[in-house]
Every structure is written in structure tokens, then in C-alpha cells.
DRENPA-3360 file (N, C-alpha, C; in nm, 2 decimals, always signed):
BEGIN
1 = XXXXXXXX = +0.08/-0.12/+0.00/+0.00/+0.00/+0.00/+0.09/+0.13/+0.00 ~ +0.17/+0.12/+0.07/+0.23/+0.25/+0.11/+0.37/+0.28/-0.06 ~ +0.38/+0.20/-0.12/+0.44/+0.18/-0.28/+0.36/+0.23/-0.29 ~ +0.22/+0.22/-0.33/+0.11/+0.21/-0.43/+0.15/+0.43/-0.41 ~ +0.12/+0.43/-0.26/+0.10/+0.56/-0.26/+0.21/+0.67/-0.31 ~ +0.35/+0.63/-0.33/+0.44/+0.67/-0.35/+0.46/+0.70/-0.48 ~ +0.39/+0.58/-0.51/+0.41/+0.58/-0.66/+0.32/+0.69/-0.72 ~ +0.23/+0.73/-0.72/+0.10/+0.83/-0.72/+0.14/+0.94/-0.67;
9 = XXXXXXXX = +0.23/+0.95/-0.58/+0.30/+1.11/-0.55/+0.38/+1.12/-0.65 ~ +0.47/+1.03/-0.71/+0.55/+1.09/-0.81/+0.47/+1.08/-0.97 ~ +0.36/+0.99/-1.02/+0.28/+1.07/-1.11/+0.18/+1.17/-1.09 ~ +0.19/+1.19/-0.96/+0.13/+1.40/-0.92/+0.24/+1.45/-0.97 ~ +0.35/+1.44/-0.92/+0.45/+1.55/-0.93/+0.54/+1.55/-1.09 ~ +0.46/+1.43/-1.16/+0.49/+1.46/-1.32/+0.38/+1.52/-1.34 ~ +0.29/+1.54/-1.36/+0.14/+1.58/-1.39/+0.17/+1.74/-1.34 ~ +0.20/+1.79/-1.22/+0.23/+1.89/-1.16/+0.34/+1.97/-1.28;
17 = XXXXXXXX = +0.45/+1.88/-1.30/+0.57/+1.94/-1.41/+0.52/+1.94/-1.54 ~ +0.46/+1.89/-1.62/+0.37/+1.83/-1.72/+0.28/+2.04/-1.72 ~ +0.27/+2.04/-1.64/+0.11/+2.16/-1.61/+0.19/+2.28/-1.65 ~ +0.30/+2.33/-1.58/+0.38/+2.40/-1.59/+0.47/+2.41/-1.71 ~ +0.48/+2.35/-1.78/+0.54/+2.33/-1.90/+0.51/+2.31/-2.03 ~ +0.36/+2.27/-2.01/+0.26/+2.27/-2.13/+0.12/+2.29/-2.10 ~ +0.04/+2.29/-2.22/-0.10/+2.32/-2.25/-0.20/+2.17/-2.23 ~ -0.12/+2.06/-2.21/-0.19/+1.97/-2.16/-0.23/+1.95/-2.09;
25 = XXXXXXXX = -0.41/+1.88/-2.07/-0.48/+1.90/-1.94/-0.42/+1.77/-1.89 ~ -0.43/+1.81/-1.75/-0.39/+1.69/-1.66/-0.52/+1.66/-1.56 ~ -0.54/+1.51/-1.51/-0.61/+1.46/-1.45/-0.67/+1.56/-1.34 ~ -0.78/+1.57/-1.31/-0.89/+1.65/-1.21/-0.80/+1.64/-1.09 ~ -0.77/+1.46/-1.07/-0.73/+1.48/-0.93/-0.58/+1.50/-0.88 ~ -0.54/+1.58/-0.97/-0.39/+1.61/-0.94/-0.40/+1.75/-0.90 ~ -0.27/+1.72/-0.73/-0.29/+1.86/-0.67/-0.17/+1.94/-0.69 ~ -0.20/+2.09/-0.74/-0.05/+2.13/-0.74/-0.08/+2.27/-0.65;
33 = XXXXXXXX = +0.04/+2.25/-0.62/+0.05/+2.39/-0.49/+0.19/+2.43/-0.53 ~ +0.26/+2.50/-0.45/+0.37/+2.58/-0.40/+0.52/+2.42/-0.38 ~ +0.45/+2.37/-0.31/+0.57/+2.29/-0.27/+0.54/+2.16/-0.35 ~ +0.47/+2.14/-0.44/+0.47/+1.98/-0.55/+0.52/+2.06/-0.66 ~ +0.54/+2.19/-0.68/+0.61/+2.23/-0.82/+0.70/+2.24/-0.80 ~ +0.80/+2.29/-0.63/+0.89/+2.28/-0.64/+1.00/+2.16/-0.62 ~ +0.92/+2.05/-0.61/+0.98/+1.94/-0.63/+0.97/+1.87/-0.76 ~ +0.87/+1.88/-0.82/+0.86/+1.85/-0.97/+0.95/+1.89/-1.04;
41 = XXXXXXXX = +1.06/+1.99/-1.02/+1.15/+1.97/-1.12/+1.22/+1.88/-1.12 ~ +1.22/+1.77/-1.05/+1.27/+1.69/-1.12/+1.26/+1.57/-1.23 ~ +1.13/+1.61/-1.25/+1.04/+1.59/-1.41/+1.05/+1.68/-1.48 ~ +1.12/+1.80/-1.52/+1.15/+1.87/-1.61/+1.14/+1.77/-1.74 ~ +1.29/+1.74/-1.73/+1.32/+1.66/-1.85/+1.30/+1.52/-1.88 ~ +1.15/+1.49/-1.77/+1.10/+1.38/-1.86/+1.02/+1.47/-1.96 ~ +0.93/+1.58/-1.88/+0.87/+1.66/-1.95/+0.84/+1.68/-2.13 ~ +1.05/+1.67/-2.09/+1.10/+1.75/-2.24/+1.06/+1.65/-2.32;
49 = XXXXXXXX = +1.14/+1.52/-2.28/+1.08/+1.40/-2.38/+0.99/+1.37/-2.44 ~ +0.86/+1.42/-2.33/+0.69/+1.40/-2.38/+0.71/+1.51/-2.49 ~ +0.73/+1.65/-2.48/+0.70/+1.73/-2.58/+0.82/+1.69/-2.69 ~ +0.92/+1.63/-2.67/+0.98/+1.61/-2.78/+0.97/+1.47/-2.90 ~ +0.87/+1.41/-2.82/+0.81/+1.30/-2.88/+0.69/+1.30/-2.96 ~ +0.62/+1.42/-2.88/+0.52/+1.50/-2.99/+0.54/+1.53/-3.11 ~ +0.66/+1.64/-3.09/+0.72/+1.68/-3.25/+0.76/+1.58/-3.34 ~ +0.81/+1.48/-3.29/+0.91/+1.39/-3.33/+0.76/+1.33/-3.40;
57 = XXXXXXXX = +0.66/+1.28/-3.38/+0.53/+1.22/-3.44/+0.48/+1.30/-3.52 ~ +0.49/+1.46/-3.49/+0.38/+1.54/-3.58/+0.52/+1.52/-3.74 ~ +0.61/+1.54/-3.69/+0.76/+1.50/-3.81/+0.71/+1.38/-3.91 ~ +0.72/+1.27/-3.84/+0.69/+1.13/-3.90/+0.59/+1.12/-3.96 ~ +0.50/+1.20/-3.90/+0.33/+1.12/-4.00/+0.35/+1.25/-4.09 ~ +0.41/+1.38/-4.09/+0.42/+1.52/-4.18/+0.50/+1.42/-4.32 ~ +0.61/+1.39/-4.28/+0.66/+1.36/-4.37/+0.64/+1.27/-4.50 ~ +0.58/+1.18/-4.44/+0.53/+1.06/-4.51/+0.46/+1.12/-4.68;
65 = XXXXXXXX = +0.42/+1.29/-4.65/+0.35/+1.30/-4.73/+0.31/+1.43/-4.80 ~ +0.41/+1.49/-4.69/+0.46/+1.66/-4.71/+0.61/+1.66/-4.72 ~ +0.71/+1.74/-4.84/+0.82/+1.77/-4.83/+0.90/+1.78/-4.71 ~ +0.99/+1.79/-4.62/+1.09/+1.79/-4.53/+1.09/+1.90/-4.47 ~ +1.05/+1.99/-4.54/+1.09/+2.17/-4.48/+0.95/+2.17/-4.42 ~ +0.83/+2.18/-4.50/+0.68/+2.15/-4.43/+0.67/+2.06/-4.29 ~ +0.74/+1.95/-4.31/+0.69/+1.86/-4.17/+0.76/+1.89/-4.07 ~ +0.91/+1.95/-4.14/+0.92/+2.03/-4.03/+0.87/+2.15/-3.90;
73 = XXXXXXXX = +0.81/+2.22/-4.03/+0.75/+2.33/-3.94/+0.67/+2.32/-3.90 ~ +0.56/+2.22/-3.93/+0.49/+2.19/-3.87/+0.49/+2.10/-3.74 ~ +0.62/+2.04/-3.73/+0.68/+2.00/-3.55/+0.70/+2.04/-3.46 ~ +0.78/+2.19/-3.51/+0.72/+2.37/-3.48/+0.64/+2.40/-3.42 ~ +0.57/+2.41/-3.52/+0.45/+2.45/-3.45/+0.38/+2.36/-3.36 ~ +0.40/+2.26/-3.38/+0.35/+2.16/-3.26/+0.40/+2.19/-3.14 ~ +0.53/+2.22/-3.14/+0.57/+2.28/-3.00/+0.57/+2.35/-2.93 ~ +0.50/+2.43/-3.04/+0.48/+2.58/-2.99/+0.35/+2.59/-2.96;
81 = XXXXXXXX = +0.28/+2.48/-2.99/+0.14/+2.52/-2.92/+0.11/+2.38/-2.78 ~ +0.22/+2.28/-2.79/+0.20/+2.22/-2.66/+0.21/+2.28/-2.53 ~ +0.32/+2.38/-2.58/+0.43/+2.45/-2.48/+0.34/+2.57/-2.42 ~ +0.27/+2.63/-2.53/+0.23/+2.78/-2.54/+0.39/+2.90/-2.55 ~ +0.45/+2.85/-2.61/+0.56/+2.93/-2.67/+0.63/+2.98/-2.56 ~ +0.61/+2.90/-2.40/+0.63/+2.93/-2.32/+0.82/+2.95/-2.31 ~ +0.90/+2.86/-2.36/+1.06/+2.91/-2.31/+1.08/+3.05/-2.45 ~ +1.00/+3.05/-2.55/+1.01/+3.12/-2.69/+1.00/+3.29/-2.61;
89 = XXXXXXXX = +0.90/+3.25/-2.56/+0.86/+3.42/-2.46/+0.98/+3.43/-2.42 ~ +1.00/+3.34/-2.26/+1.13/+3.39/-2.22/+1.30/+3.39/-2.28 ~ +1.33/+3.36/-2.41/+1.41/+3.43/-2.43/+1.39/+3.57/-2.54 ~ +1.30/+3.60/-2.55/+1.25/+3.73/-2.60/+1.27/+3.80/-2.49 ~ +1.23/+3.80/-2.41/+1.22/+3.89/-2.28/+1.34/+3.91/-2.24 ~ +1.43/+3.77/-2.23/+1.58/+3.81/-2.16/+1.67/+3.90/-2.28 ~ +1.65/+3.88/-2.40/+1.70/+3.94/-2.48/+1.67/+4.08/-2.50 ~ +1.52/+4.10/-2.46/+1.48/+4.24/-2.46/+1.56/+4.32/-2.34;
97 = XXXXXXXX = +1.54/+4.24/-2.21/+1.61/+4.28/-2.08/+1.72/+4.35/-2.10 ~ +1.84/+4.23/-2.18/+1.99/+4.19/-2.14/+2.03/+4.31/-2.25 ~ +1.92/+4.37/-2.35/+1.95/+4.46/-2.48/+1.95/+4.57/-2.44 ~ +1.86/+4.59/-2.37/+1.77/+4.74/-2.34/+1.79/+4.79/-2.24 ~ +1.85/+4.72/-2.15/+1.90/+4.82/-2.01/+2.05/+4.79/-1.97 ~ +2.05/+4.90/-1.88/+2.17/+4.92/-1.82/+2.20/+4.88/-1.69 ~ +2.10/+4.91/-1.62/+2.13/+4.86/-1.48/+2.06/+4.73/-1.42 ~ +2.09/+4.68/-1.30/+2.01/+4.51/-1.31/+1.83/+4.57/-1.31;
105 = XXXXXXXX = +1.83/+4.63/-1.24/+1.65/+4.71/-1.21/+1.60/+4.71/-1.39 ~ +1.72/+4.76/-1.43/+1.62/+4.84/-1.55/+1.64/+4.69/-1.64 ~ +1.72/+4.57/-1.61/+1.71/+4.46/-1.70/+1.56/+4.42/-1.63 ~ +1.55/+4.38/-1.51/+1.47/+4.31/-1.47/+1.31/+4.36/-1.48 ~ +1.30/+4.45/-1.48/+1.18/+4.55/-1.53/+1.15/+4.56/-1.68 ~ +1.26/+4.53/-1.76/+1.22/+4.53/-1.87/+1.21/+4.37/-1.94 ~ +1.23/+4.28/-1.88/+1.21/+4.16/-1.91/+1.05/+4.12/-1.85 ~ +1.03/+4.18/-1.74/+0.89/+4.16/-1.72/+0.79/+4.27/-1.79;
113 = XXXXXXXX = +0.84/+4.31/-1.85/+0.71/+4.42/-1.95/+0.67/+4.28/-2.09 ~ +0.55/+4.31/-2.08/+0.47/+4.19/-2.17/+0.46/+4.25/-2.31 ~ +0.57/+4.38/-2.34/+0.55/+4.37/-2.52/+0.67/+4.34/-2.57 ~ +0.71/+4.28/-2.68/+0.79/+4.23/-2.74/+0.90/+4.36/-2.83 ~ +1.01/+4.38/-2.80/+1.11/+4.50/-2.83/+1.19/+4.39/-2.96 ~ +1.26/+4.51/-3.00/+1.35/+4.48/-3.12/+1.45/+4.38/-3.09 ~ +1.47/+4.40/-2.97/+1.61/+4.29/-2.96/+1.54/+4.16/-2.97 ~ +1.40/+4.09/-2.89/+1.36/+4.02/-2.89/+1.33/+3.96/-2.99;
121 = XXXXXXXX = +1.23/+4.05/-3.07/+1.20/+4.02/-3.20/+1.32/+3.92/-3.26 ~ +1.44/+4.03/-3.27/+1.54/+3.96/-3.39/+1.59/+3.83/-3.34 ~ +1.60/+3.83/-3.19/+1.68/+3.66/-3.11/+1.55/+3.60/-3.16 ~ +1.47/+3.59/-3.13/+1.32/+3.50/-3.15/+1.35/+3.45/-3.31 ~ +1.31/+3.58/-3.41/+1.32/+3.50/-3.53/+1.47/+3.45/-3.58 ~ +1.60/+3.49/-3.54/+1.68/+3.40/-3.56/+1.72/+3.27/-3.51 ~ +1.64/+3.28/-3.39/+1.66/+3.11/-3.30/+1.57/+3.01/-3.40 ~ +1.46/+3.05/-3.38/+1.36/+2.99/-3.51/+1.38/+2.97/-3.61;
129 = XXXXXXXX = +1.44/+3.06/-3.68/+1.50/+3.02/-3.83/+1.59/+2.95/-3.80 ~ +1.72/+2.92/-3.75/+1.82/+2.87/-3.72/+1.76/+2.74/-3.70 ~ +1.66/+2.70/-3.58/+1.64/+2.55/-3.54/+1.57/+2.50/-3.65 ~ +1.46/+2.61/-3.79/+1.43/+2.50/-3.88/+1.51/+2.47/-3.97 ~ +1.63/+2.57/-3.99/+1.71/+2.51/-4.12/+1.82/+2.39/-4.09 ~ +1.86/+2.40/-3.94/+1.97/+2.26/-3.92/+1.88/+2.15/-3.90 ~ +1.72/+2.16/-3.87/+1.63/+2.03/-3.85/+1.56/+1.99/-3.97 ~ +1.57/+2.07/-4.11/+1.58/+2.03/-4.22/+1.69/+1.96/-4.26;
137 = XXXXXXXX = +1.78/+2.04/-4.23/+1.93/+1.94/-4.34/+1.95/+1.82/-4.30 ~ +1.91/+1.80/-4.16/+1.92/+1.63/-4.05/+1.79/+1.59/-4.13 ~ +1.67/+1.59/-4.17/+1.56/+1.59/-4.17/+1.61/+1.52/-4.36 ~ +1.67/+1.58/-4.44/+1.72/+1.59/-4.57/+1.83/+1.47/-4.60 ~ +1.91/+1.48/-4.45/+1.97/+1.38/-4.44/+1.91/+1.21/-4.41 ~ +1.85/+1.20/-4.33/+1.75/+1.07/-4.26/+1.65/+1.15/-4.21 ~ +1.57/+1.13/-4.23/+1.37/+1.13/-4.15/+1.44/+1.05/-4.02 ~ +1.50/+0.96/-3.99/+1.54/+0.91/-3.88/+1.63/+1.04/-3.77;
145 = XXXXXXXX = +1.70/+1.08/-3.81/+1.82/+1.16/-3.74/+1.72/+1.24/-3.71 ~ +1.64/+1.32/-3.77/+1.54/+1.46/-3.75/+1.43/+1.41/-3.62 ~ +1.44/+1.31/-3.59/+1.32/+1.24/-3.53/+1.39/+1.23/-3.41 ~ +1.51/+1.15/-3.39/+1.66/+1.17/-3.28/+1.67/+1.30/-3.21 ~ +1.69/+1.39/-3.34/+1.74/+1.54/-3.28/+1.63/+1.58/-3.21 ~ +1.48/+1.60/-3.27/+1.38/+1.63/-3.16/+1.37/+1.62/-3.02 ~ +1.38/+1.48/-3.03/+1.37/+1.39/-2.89/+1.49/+1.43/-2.81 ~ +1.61/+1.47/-2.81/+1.72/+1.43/-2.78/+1.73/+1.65/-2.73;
153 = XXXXXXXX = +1.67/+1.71/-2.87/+1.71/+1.84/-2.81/+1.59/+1.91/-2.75 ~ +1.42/+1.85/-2.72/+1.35/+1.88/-2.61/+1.39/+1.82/-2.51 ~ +1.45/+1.74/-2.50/+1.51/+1.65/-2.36/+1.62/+1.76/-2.30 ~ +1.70/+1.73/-2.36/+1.86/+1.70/-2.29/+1.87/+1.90/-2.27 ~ +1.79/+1.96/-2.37/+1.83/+2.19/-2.34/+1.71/+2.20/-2.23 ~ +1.61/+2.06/-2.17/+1.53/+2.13/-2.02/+1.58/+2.06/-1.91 ~ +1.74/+1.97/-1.96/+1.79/+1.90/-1.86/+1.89/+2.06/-1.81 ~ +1.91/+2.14/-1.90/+2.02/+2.16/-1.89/+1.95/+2.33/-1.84;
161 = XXXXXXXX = +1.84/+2.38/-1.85/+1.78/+2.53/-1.85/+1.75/+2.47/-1.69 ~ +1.68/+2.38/-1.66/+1.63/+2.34/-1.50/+1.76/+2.31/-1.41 ~ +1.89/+2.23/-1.47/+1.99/+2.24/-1.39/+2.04/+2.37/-1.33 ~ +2.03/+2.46/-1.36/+2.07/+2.62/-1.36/+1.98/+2.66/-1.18 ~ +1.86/+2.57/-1.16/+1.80/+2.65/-1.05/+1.84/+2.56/-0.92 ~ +1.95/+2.49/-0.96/+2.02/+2.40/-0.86/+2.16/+2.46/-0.81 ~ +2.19/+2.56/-0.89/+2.31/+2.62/-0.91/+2.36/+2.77/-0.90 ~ +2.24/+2.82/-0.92/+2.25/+2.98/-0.93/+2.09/+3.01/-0.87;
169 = XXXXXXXX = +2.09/+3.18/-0.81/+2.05/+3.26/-0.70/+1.96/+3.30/-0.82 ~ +1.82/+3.24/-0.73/+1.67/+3.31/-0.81/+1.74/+3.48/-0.77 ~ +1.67/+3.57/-0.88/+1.71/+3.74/-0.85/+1.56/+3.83/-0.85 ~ +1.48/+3.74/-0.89/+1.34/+3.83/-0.86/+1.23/+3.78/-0.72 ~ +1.19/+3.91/-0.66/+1.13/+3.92/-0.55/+0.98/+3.88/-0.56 ~ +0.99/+3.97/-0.70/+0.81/+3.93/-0.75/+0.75/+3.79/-0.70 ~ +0.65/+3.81/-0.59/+0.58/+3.66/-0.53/+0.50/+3.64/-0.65 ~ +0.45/+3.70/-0.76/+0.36/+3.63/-0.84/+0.46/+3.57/-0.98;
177 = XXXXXXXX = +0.56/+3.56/-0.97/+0.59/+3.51/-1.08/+0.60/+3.34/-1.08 ~ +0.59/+3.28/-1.15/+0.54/+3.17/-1.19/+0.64/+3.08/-1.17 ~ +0.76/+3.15/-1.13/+0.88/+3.06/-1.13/+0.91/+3.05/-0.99 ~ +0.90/+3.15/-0.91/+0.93/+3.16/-0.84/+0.89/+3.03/-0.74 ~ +0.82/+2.96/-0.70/+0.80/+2.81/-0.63/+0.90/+2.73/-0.67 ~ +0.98/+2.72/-0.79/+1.03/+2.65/-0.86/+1.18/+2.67/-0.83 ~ +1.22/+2.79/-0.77/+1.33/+2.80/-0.70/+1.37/+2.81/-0.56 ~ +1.24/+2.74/-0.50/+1.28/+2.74/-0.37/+1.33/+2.58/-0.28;
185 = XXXXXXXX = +1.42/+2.59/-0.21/+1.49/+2.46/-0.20/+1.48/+2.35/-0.21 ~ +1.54/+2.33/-0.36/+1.59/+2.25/-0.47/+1.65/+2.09/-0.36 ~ +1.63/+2.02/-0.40/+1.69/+1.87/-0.27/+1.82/+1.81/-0.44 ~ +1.88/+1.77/-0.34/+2.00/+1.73/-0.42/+1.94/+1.53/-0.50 ~ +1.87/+1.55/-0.42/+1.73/+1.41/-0.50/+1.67/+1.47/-0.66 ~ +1.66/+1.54/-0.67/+1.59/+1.58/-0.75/+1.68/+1.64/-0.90 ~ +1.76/+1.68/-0.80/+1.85/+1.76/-0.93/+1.93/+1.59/-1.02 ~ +1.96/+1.47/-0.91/+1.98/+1.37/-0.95/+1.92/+1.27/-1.06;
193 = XXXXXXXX = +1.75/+1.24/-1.02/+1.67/+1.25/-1.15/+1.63/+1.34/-1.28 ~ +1.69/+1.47/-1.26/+1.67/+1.51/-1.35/+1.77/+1.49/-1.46 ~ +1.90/+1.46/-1.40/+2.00/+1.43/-1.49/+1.98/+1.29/-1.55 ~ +1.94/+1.21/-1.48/+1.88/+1.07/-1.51/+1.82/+1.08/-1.61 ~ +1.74/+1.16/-1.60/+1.64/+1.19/-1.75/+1.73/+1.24/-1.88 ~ +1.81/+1.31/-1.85/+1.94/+1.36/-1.97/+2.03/+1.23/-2.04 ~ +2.05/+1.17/-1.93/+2.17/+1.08/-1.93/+2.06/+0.91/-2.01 ~ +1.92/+0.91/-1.95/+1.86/+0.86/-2.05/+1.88/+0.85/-2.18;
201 = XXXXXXXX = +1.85/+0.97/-2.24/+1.85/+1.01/-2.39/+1.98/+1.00/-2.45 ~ +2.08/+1.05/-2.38/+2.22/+1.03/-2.41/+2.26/+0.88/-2.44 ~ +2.22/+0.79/-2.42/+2.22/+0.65/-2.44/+2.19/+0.62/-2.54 ~ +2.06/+0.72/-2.55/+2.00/+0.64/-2.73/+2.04/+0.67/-2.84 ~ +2.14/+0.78/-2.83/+2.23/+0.80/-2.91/+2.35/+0.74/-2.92 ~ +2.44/+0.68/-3.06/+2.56/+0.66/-3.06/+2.67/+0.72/-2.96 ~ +2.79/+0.67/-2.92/+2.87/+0.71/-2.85/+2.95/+0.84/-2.87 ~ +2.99/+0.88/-2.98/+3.02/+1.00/-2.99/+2.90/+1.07/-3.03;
209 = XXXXXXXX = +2.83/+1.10/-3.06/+2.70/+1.23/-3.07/+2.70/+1.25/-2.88 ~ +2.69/+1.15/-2.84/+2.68/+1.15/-2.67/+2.78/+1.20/-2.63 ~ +2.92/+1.18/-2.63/+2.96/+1.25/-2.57/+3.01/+1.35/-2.62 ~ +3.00/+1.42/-2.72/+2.99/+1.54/-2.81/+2.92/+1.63/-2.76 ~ +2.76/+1.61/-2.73/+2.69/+1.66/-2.68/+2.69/+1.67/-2.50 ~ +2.72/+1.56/-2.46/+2.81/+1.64/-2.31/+2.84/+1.73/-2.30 ~ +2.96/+1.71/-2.39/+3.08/+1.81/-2.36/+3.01/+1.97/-2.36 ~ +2.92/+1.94/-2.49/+2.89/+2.09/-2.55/+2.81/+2.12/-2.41;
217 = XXXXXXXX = +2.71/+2.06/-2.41/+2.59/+2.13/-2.34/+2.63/+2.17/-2.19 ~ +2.76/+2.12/-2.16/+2.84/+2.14/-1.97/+2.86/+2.27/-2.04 ~ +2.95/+2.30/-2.12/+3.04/+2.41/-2.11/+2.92/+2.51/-2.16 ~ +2.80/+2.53/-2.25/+2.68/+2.56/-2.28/+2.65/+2.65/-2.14 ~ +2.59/+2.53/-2.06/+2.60/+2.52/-1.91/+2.64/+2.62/-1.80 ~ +2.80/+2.60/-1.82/+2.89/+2.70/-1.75/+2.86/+2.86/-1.78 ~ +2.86/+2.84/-1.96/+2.87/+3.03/-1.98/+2.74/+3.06/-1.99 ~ +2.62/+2.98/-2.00/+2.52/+3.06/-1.99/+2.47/+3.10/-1.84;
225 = XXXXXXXX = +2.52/+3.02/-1.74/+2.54/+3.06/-1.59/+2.64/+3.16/-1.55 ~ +2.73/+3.19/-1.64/+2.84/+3.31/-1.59/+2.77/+3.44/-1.66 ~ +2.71/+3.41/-1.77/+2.64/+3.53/-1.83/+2.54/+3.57/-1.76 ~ +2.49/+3.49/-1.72/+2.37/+3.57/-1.68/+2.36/+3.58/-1.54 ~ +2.47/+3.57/-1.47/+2.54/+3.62/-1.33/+2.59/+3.76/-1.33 ~ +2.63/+3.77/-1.47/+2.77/+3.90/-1.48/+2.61/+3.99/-1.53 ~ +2.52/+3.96/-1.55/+2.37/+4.06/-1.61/+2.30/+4.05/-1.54 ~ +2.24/+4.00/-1.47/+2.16/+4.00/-1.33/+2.20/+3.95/-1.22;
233 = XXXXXXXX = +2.25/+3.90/-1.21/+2.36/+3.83/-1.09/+2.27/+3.70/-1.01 ~ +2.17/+3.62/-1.18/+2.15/+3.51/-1.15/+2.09/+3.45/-1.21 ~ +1.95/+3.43/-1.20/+1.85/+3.40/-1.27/+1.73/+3.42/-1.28 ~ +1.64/+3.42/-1.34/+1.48/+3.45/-1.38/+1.43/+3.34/-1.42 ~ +1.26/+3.30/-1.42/+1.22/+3.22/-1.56/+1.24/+3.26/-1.66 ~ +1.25/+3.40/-1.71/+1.30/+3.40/-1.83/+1.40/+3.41/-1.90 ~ +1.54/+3.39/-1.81/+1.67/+3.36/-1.86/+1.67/+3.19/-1.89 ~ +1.59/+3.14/-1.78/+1.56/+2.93/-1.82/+1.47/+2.90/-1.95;
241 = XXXXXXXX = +1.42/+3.02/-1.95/+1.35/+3.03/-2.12/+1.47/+3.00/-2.21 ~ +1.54/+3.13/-2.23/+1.66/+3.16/-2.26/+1.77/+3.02/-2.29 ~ +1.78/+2.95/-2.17/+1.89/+2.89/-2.20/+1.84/+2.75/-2.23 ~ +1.73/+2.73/-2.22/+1.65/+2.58/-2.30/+1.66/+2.63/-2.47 ~ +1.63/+2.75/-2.50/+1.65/+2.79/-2.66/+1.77/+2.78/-2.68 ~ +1.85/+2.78/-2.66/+2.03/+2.83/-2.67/+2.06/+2.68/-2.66 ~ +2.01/+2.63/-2.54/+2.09/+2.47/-2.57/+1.99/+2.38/-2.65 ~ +1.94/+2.39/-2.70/+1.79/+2.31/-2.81/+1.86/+2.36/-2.96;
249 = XXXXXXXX = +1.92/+2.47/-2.99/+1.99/+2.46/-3.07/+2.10/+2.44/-3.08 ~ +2.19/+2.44/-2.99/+2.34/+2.35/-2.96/+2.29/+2.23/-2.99 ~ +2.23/+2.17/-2.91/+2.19/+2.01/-2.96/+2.19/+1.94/-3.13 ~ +2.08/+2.07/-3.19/+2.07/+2.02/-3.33/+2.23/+2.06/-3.39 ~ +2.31/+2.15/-3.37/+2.41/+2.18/-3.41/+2.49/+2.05/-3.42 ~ +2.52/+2.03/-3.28/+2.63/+1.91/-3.22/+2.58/+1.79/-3.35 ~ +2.47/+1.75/-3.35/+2.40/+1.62/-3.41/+2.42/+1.64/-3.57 ~ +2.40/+1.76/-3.61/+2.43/+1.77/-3.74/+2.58/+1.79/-3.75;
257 = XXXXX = +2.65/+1.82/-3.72/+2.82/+1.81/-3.71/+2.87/+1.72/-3.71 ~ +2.79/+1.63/-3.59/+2.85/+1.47/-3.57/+2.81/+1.40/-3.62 ~ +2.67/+1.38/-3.62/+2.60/+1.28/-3.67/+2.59/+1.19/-3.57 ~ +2.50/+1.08/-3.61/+2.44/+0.99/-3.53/+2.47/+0.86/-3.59 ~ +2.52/+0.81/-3.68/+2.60/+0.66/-3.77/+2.82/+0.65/-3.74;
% end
């Protein structure tokens, strides 16, 4: 009995991470509060998987019967409406922030304004354009590899944007932000499965793409935590926006470099 029950807190506490991360309804009887989100991160990156598995389907059946560049974007767009464009926002915002002001106040104030500035604009449409043209050429290469990279770079850039709140100093006061539960103390359990979840995926890849993409995504890792130390002197949700887009396209990079054969 007391398994049975354990087991049922931790598909709350996916269903909880699951909620937070996408537009999927989850079951009536799942309870989320303050303290199941902030243990759910360590379902982030199964999270990623589920949404990366999406794409990776809406890819496969696109393909079959739409050109490469179409089923592409249409995986795209699958993500972007599982998600609700949710990390896409936050690196628009950190880019508007990190662009447009000068002092930490005037970053952090301008990252929470809800209209979209020039800088944003242009990081937004170059991340986007950038992740469809390298998930075409993989895509151009094998329908297989494109389906890999999906799975492998929604996974492994929310293993690596959630690691960051295990490591670096939440910087906003704001009680209503959305993130804020999600950085309050982090158990060294947690940050453990989450890597579990990375180090999954890393498996199902050949041995060099794997450890290619280690390497990349640690040192990824390191400077997008020194950056955005030396600019706000930490973190936001919308710098984890930020650095899930930044490592989601390191991923496709690494994979089209290396390859997966």
C-alpha cells in the first residue's frame, strides 16, 4: 500500500511538471500547490521528452506525405502550441532585458514588460529560423536523425535550462511570478533524476554524438550561468527560457556536425 501511494505522488509530481510546461490537461485529481512544483523539477526533463516525442510524431506522419521543410515546421508548430511558446517568450524577454537596459533594475523591469522590443523580435526570429534550417538538413539527411534530434534536443536543453535552478540565485522578489516556487529549495534528489532523465537520452544515441553533446551542453552550461550572473547576478524564468532555446539549438548543431551513424 504505502508503494502504491508513492508511486502516485510521483505521477502527481509529473502531472504537476507536465502543467507547468505545457497546454496539456492533466487529470482532475492532481494537486499542485507551491511545494509539488517545487519538487517536480525533477520531471522537467522527462517533460522535455513527452514534448519532444510530440514533434518527433507530428515529423513522422508530416513527412510521409509533405516535403521535409513543411513537416518540419509543422513539429514547430507543434511545440509551440504544446508548450504555449512558453521558453520562446522567455528568451525574447531576456533578450529584450539583457538589450535594453543598463542597470540590473532596468534589465529586470524590462524583461517583465509583456511587449515584445527589437532585440527580442530579432533573437526570437533567428533562433527559429536557425532550429528550422539545421532540422531540415538532418531531416534531408534521414527522416530518422530529424526524429533523434527532436527527442534528444527537447530533452537534454530542459535538462540543462532546470539544472541552472540548482546552481544559481533566483534574483526576482516578485511573489507572483510563476517561477518563483520552482526555486525554492531545490533537494539534491531531485536535481539527481533530473540528470537521469538527460543521461537517458544520451544513451539512445551513438557514443560520440553522446559524448559530443556532453561536452557541448556542460560548457553551454557553465557560460550561460556566468552570463547571466555578470547581467543580473542570476537567474529568472525567463533567462531558463533563454537557455533551454540556446541549448535546443546547440543540440541540433552538435548532431548535425557529428552525426548519429
Amino acid at each position: 500500500m504505502s508503494g502504491e501511494i508513492k508511486w502516485l505522488r510521483q505521477l502527481n509530481l509529473f502531472f504537476v511538471a507536465m502543467s507547468f510546461f505545457t497546454r496539456i490537461p492533466v487529470p482532475s485529481w492532481v494537486v499542485i500547490d507551491s511545494d509539488k512544483l517545487n519538487k517536480a523539477s525533477r520531471y522537467f526533463g522527462l517533460v522535455g521528452l513527452l514534448i519532444g516525442l510530440i514533434c518527433a510524431l507530428v515529423f513522422w506522419l508530416a513527412q510521409l506525405i509533405l516535403p521535409a521543410s513543411i513537416a518540419i515546421l509543422l513539429a514547430m508548430v507543434a511545440g509551440v502550441l504544446v508548450t504555449g511558446a512558453f521558453h520562446e517568450d522567455g528568451l525574447a524577454d531576456t533578450a529584450d532585458g539583457f538589450g535594453g537596459g543598463w542597470t540590473i533594475e532596468d534589465k529586470l523591469r524590462i524583461m517583465k514588460d509583456s511587449r515584445l522590443g527589437s532585440y527580442g523580435a530579432l533573437s526570437l526570429g533567428l533562433v527559429l529560423l536557425l532550429k528550422w534550417q539545421l532540422l531540415v538538413e538532418l531531416a534531408l539527411y534521414s527522416p530518422m536523425a530529424a526524429v533523434s534530434a527532436l527527442v534528444a534536443g527537447h530533452t537534454l536543453s530542459r535538462v540543462v535550462a532546470s539544472s541552472l535552478i540548482f546552481s544559481e540565485q533566483y534574483v526576482r522578489d516578485d511573489a507572483s511570478s510563476k517561477s518563483k516556487p520552482v526555486a525554492q529549495d531545490q533537494q539534491l534528489n531531485d536535481l539527481f533524476i533530473l540528470i537521469a532523465s538527460g543521461i537517458f537520452v544520451l544513451l539512445w544515441l551513438n557514443g560520440v554524438a553522446a559524448f559530443v553533446l556532453f561536452i557541448t551542453l556542460w560548457l553551454v552550461r557553465i557560460l550561460l550561468g556566468g552570463f547571466f550572473r555578470k547581467q543580473i547576478g542570476g537567474y529568472t524564468g525567463d533567462t531558463l527560457g533563454a537557455a533551454q532555446q540556446i541549448s535546443e539549438v546547440c543540440c541540433y548543431l552538435v548532431i548535425l556536425a557529428v552525426g548519429l551513424s
